[in-house]
DRENPA-3360 file (N, C-alpha, C; in nm, 2 decimals, always signed):
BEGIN
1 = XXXXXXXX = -1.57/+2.11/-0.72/-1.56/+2.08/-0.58/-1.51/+1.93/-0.57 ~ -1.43/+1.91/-0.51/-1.33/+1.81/-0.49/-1.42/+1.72/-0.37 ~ -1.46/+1.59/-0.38/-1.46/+1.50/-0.30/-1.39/+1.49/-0.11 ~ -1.21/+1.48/-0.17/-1.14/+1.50/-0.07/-1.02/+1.51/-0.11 ~ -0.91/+1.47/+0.03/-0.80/+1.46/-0.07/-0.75/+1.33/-0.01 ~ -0.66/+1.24/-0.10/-0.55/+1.09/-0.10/-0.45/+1.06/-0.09 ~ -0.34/+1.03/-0.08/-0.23/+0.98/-0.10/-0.21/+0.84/-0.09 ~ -0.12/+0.88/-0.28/-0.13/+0.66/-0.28/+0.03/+0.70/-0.29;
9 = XXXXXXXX = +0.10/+0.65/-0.21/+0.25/+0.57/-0.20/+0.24/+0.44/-0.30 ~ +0.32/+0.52/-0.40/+0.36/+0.35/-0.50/+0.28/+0.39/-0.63 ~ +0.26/+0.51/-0.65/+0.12/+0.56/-0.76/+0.23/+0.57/-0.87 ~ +0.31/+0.49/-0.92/+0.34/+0.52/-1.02/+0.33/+0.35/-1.07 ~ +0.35/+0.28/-1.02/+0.30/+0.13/-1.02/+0.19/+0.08/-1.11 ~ +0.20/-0.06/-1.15/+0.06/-0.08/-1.18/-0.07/-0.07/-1.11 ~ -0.08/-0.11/-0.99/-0.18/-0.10/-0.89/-0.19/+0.04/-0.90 ~ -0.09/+0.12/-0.83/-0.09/+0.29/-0.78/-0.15/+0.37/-0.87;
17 = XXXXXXXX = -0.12/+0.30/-1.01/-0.13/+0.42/-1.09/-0.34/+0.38/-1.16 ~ -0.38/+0.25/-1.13/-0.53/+0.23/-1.09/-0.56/+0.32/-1.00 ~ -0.48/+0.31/-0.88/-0.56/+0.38/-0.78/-0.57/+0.56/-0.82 ~ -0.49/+0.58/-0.83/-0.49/+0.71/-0.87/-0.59/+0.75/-0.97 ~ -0.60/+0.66/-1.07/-0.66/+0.70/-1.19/-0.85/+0.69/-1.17 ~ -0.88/+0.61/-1.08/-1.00/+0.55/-1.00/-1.05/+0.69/-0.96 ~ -0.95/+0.71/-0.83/-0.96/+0.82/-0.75/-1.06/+0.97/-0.82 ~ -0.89/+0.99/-0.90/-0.97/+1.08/-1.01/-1.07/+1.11/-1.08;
25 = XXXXXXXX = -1.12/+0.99/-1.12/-1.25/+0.94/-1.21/-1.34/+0.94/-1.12 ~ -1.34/+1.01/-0.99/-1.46/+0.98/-0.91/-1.45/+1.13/-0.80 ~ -1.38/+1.24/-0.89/-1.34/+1.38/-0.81/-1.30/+1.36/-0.68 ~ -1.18/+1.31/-0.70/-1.07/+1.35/-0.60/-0.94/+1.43/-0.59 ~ -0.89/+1.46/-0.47/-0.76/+1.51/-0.51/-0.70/+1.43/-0.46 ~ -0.56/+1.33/-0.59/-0.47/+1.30/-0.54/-0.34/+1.34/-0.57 ~ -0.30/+1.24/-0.44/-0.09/+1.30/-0.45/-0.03/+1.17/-0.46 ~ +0.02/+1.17/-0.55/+0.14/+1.01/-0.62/+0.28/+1.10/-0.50;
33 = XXXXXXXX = +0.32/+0.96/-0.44/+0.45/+0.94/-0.39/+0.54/+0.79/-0.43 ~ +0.58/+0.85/-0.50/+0.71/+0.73/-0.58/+0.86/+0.77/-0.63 ~ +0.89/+0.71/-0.67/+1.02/+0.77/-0.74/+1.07/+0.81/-0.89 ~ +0.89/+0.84/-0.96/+0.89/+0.90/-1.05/+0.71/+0.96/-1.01 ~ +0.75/+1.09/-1.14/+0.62/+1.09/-1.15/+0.49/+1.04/-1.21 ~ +0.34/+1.06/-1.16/+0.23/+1.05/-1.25/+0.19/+1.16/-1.28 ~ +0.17/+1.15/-1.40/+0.15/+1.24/-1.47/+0.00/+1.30/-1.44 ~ -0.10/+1.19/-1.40/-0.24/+1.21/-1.37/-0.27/+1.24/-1.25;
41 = XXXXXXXX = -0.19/+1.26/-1.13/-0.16/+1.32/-1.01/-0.20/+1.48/-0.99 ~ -0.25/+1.47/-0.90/-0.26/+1.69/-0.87/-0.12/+1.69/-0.78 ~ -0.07/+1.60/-0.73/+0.06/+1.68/-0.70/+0.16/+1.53/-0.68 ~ +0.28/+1.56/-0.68/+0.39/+1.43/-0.72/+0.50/+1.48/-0.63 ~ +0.51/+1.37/-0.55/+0.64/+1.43/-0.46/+0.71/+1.28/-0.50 ~ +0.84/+1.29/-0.49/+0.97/+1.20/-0.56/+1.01/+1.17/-0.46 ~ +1.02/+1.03/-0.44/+1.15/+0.97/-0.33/+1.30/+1.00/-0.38 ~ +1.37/+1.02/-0.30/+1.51/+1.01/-0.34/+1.58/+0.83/-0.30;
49 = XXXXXXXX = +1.57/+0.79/-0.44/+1.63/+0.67/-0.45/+1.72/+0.62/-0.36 ~ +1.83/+0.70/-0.32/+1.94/+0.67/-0.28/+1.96/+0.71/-0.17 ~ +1.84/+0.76/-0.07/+1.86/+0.85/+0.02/+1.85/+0.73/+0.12 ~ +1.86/+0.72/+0.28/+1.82/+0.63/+0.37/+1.71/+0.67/+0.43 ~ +1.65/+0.57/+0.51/+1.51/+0.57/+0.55/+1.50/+0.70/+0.63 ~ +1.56/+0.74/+0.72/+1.50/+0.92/+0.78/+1.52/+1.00/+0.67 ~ +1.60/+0.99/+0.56/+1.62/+1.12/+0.50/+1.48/+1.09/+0.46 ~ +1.45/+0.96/+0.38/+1.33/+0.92/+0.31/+1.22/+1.03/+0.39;
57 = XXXXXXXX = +1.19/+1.00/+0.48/+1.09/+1.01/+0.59/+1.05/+1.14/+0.62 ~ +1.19/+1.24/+0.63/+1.18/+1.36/+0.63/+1.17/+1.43/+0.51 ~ +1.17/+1.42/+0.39/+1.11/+1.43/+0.26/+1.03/+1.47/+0.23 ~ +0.99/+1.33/+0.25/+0.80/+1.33/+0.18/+0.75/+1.35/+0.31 ~ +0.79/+1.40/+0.44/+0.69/+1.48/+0.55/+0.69/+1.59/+0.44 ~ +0.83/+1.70/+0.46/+0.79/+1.77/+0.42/+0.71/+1.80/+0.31 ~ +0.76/+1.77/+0.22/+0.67/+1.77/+0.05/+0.53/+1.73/+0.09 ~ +0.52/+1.66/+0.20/+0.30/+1.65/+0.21/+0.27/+1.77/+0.25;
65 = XXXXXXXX = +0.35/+1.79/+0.36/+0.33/+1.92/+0.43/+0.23/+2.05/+0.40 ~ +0.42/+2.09/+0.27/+0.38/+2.17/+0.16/+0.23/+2.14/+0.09 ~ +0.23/+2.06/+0.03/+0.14/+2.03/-0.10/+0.00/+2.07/-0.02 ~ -0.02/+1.99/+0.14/-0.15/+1.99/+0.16/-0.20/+2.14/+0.22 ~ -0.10/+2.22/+0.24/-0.12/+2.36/+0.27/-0.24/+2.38/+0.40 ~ -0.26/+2.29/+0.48/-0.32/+2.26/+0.60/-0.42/+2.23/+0.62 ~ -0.43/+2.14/+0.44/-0.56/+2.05/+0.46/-0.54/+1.93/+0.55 ~ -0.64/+1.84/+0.52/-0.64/+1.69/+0.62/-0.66/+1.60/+0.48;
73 = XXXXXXXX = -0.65/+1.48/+0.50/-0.62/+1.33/+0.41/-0.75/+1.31/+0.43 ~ -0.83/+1.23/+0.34/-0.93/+1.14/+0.40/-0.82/+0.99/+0.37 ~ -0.76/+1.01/+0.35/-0.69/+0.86/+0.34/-0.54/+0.85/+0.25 ~ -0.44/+0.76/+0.33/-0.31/+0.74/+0.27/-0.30/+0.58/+0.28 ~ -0.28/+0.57/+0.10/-0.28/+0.44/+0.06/-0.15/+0.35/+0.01 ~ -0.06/+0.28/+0.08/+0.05/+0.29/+0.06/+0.03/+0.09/-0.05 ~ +0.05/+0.11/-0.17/+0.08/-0.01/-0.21/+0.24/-0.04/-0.32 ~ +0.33/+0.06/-0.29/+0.45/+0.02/-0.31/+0.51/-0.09/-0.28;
81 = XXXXXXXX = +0.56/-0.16/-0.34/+0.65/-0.26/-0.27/+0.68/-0.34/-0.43 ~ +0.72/-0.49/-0.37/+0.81/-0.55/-0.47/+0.82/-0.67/-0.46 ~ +0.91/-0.77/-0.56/+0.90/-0.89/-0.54/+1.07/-0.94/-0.55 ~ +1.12/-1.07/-0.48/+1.23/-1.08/-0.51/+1.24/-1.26/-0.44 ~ +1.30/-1.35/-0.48/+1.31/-1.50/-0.46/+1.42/-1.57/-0.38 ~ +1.45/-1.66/-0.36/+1.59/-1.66/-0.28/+1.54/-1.69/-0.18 ~ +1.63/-1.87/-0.13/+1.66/-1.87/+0.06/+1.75/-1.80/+0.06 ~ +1.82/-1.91/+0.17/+1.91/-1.88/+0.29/+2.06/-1.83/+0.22;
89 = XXXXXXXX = +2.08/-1.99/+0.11/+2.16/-2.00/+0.05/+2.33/-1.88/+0.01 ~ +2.18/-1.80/-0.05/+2.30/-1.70/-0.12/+2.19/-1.57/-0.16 ~ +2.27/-1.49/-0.12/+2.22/-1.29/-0.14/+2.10/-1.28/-0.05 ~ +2.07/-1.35/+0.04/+1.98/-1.29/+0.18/+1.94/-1.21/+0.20 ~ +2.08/-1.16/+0.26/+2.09/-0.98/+0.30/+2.09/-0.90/+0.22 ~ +2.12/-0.90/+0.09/+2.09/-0.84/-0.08/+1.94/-0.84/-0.02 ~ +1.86/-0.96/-0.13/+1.74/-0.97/-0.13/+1.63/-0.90/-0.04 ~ +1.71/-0.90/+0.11/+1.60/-0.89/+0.22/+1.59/-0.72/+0.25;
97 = XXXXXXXX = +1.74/-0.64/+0.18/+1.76/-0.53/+0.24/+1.65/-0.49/+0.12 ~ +1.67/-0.48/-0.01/+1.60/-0.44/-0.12/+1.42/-0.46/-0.06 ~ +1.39/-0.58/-0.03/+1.21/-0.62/+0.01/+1.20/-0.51/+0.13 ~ +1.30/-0.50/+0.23/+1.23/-0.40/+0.31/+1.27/-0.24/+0.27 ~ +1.33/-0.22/+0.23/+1.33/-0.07/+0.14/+1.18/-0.03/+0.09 ~ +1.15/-0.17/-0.07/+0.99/-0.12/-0.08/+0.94/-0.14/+0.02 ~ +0.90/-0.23/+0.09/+0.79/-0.25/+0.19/+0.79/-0.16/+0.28 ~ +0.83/-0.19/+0.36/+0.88/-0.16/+0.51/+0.90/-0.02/+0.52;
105 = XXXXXXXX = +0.99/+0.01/+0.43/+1.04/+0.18/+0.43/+0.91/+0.23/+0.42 ~ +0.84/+0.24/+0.28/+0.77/+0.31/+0.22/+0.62/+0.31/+0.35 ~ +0.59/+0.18/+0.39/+0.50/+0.17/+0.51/+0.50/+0.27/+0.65 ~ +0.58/+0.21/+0.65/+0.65/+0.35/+0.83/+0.62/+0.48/+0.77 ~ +0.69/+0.51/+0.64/+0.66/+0.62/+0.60/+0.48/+0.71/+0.62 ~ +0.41/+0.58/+0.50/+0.33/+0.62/+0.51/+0.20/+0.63/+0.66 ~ +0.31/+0.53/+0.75/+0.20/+0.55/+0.89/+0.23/+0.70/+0.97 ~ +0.37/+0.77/+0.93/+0.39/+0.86/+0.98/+0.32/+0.97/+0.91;
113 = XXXXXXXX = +0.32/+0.98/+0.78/+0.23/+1.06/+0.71/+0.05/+1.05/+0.76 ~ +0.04/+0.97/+0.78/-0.11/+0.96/+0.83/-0.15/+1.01/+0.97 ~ -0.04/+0.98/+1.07/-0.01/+0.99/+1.17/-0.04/+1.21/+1.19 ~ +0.02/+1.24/+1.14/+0.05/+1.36/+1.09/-0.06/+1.45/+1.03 ~ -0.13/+1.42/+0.93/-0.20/+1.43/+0.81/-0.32/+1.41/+0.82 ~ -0.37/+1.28/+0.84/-0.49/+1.20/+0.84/-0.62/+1.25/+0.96 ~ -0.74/+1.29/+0.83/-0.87/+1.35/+0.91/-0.88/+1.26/+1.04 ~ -0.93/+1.30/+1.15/-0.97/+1.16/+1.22/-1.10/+1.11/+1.15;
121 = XXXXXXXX = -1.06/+0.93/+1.19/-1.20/+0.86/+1.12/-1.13/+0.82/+0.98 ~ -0.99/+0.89/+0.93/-0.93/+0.87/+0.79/-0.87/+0.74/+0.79 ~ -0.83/+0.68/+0.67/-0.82/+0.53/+0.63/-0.63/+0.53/+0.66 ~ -0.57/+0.45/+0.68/-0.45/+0.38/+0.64/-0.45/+0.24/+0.57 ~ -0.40/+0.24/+0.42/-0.43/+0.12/+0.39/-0.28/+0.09/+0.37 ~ -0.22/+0.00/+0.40/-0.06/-0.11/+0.37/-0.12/-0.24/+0.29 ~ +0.00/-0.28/+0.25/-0.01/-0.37/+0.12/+0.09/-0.49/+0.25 ~ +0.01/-0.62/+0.25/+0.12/-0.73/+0.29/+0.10/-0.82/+0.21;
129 = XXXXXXXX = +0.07/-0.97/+0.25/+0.11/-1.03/+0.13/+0.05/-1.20/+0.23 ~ -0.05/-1.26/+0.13/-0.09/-1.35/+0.15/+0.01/-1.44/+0.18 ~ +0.12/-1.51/+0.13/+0.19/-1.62/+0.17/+0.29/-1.57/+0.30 ~ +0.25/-1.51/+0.32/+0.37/-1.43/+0.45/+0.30/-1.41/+0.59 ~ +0.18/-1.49/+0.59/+0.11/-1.54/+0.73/+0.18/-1.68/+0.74 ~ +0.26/-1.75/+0.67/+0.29/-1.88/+0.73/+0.47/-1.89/+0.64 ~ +0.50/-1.97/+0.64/+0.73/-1.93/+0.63/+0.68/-1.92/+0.45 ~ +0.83/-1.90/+0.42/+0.82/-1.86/+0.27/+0.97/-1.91/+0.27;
137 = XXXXXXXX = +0.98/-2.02/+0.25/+1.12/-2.04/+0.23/+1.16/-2.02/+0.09 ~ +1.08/-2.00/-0.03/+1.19/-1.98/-0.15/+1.16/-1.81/-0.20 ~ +1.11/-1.76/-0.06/+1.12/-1.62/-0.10/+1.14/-1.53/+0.07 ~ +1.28/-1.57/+0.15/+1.24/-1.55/+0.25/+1.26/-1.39/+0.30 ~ +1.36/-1.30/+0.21/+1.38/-1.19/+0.24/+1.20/-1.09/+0.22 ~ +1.15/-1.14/+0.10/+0.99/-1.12/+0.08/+0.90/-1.10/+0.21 ~ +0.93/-1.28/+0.22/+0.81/-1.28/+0.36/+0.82/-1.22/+0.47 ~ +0.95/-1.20/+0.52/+0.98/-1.11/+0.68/+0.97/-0.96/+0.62;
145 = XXXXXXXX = +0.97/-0.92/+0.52/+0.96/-0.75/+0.48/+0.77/-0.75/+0.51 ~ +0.69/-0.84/+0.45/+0.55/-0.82/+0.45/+0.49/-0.88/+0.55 ~ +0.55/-0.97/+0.63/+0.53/-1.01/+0.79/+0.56/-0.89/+0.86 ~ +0.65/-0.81/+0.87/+0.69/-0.67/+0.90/+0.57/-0.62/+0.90 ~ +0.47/-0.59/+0.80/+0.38/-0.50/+0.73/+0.23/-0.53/+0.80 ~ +0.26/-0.64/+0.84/+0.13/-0.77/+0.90/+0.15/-0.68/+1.01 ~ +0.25/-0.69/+1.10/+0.26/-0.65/+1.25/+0.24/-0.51/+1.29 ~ +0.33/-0.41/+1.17/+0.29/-0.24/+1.20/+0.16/-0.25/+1.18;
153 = XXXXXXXX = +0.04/-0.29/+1.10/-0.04/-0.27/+1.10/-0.13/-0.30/+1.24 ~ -0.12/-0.40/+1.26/-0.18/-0.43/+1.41/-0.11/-0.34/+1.52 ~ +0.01/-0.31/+1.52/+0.05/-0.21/+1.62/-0.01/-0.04/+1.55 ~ -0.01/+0.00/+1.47/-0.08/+0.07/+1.44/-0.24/+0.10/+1.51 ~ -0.33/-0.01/+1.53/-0.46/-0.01/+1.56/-0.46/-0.03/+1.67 ~ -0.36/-0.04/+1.74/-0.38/+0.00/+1.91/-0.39/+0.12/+1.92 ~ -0.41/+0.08/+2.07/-0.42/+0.23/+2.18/-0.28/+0.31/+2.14 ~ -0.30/+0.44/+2.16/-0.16/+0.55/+2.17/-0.07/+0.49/+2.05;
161 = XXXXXXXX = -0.09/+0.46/+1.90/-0.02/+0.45/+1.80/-0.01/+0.57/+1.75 ~ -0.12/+0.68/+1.76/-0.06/+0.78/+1.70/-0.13/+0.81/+1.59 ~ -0.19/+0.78/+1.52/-0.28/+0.80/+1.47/-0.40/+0.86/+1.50 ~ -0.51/+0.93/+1.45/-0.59/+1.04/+1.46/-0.71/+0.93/+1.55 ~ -0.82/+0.99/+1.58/-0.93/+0.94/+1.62/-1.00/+0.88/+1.55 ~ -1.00/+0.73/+1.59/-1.10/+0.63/+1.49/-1.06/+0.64/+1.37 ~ -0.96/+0.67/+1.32/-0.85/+0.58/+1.20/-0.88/+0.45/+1.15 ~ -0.86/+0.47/+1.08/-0.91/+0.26/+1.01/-0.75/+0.24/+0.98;
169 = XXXXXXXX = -0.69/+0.11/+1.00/-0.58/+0.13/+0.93/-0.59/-0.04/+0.91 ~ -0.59/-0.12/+0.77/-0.62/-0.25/+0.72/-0.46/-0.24/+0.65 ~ -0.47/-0.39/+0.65/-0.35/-0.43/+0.51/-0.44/-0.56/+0.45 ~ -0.41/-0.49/+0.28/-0.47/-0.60/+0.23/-0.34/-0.71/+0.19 ~ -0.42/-0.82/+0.17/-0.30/-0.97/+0.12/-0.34/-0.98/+0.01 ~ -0.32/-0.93/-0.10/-0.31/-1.01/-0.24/-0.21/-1.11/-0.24 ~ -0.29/-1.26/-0.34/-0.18/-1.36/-0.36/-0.11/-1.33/-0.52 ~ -0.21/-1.31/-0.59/-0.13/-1.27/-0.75/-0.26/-1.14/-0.81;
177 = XXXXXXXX = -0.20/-1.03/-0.82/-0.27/-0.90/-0.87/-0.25/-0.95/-1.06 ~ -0.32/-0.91/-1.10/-0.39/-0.90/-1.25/-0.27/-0.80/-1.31 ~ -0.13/-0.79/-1.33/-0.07/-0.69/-1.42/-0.03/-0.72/-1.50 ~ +0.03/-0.60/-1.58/+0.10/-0.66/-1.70/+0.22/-0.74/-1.69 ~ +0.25/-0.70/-1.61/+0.43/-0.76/-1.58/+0.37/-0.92/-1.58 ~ +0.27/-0.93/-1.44/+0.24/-1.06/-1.43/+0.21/-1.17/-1.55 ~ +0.13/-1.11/-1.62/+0.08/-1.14/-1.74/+0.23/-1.21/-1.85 ~ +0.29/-1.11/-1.86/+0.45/-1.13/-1.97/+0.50/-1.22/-1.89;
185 = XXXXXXXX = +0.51/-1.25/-1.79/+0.60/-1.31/-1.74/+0.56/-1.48/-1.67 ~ +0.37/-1.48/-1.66/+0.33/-1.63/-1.65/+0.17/-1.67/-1.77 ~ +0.25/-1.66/-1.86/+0.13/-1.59/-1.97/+0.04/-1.76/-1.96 ~ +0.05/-1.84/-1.93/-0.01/-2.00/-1.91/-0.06/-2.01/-1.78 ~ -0.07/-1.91/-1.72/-0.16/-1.91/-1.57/-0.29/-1.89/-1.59 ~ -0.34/-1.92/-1.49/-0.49/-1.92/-1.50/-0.57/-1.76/-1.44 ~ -0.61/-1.68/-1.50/-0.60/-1.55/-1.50/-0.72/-1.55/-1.42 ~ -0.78/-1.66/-1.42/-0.96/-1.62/-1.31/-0.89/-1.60/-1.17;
193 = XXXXXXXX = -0.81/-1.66/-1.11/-0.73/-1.65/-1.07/-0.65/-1.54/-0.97 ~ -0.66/-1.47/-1.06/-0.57/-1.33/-1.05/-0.69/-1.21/-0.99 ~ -0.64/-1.16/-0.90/-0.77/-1.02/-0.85/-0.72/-0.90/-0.99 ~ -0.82/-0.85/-1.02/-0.80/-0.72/-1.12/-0.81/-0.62/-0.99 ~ -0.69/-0.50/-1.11/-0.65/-0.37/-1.03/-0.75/-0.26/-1.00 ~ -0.87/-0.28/-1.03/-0.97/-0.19/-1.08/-1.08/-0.25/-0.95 ~ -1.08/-0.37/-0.89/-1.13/-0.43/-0.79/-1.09/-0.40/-0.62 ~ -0.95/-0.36/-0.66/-0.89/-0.30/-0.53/-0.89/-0.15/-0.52;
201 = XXXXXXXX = -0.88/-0.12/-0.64/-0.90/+0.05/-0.60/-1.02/+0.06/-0.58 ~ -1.15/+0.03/-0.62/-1.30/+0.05/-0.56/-1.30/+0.01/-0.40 ~ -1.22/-0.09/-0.38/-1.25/-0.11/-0.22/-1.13/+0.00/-0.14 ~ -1.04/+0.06/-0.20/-0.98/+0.12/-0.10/-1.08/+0.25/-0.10 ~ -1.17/+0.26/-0.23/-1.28/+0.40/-0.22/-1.39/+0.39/-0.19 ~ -1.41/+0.28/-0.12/-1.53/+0.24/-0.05/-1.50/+0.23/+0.08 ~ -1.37/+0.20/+0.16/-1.30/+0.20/+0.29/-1.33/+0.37/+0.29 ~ -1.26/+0.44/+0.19/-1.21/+0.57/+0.24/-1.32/+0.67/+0.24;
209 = XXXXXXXX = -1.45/+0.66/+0.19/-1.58/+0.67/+0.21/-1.65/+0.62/+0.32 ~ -1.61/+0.52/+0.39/-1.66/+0.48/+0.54/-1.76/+0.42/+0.48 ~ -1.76/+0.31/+0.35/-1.84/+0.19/+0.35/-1.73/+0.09/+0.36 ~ -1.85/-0.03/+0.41/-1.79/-0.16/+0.40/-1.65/-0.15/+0.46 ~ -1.63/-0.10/+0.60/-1.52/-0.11/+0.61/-1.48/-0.22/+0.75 ~ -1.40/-0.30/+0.74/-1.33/-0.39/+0.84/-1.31/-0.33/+0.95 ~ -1.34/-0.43/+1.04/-1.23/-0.38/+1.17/-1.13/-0.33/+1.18 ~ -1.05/-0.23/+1.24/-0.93/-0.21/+1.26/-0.83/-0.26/+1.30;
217 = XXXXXXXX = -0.71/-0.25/+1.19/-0.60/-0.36/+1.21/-0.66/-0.51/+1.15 ~ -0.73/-0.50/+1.05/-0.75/-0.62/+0.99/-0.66/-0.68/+0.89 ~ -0.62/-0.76/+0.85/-0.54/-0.83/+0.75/-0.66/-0.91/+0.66 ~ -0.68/-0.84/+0.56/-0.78/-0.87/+0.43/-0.68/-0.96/+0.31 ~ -0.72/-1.06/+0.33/-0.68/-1.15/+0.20/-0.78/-1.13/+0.06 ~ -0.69/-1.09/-0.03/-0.82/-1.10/-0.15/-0.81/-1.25/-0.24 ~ -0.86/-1.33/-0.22/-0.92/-1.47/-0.28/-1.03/-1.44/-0.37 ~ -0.95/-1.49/-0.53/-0.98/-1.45/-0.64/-1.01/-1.65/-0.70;
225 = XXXXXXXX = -1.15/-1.65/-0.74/-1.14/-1.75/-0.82/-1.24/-1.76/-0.91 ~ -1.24/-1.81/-1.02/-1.36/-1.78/-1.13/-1.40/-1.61/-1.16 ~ -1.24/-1.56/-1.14/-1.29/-1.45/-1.20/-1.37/-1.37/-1.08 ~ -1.43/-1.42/-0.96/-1.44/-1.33/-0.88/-1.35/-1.30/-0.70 ~ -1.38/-1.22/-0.64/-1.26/-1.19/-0.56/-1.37/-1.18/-0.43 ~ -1.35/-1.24/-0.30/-1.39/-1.23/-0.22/-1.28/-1.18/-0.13 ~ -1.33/-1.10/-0.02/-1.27/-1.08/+0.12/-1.26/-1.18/+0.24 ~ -1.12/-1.26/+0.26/-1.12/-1.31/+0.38/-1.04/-1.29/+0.49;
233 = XXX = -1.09/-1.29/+0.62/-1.01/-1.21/+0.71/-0.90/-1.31/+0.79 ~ -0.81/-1.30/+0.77/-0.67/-1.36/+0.81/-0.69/-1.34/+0.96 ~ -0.68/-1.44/+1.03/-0.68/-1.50/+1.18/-0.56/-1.41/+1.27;
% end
């Protein structure tokens, strides 16, 4: 007997694929939405890479559709997304179209999936991004894709968004997540530092169990230091 059921958008990631793996480890049913599969998934539906945002959208409606065979979500956890650097200068519109593809696409997505899907009283979690509450000039296509992510979520938590009754729907702000990539690539950083992946998937299963859960439409910053990670709630 299964817990409930999830969807993590981005479950093939480092984070996603925590979450997933958490989930599991604690009798769930989940569904990976990415552009590959997990293997540790009960069901995997594939973006089409190349497709544009409605085809996107119409997709993975249907493929939840199917999969959930007219169950309900206790929760759709979207932490896809990406990183990329760059002002004004040169490749902008490159940089900025790429940041809101992960972000932005994959978000809408998954608000419509919830929208659709989600038990009432069920979680929406989105991924934004601590330095994107104030400008980001050497990463600016970045910060307007997760400033994007800042605002659906508050339009989300209004009245008549569309979402089920008493829906939670949070974005958390990580400043630097604990991965491997991160690791190879600033191996002289200070790692206490860093929130671990195993830290965020207990809180998205502690949200999606209706503990410890924030106000609606909150923007959670995770502030990690000496190794430990507190919640602060962005103004």
């Amino acid at each position: 007997m299964v817990n409930g059921k999830v969807l993590i958008y981005g479950g093939r990631g480092a984070l996603g694929a925590t979450c997933v793996q958490y989930f599991k480890n604690n009798n769930w049913w989940v569904g990976c939405i990415d552009l590959a599969e997990n293997e540790s998934a009960d069901c995997n539906i594939v973006v089409e890479r190349d497709a544009d945002w409605v085809t996107q959208e119409q997709g993975v409606l249907s493929k939840v559709e199917s999969s959930l065979n007219g169950d309900k979500l206790d929760a759709v956890i979207c932490v896809a997304g990406g990183w990329a650097g760059g002002n004004a200068k040169k490749d902008l519109a490159k940089n900025s179209d790429l940041m809101w593809k992960q972000s932005v696409w994959s978000s809408a997505i998954s608000a419509t999936v919830g929208a659709n899907h989600l038990k009432a009283g069920g979680l929406l979690a989105l991924t934004g991004a601590n330095p994107a509450l104030a400008g980001t000039p050497g990463m600016i296509g970045y910060g307007m894709a997760k400033a994007a992510v800042h605002q659906l979520t508050k339009s989300l938590a209004g009245k008549d968004s569309g979402l089920p009754e008493n829906a939670l729907v949070v974005s958390i702000l990580p400043i630097t997540l604990d991965t491997p990539m991160n690791r190879k690539w600033m191996p002289n950083a200070d790692f206490g530092t860093w929130t671990p992946l195993e830290f965020i998937a207990e809180l998205f299963h502690k949200w999606t169990t209706g503990s410890d859960r924030p106000t609606n439409g909150s923007l959670v910053k995770l502030v990690t230091e000496n190794a430990k990670t507190e919640l602060v709630f962005a103004e």
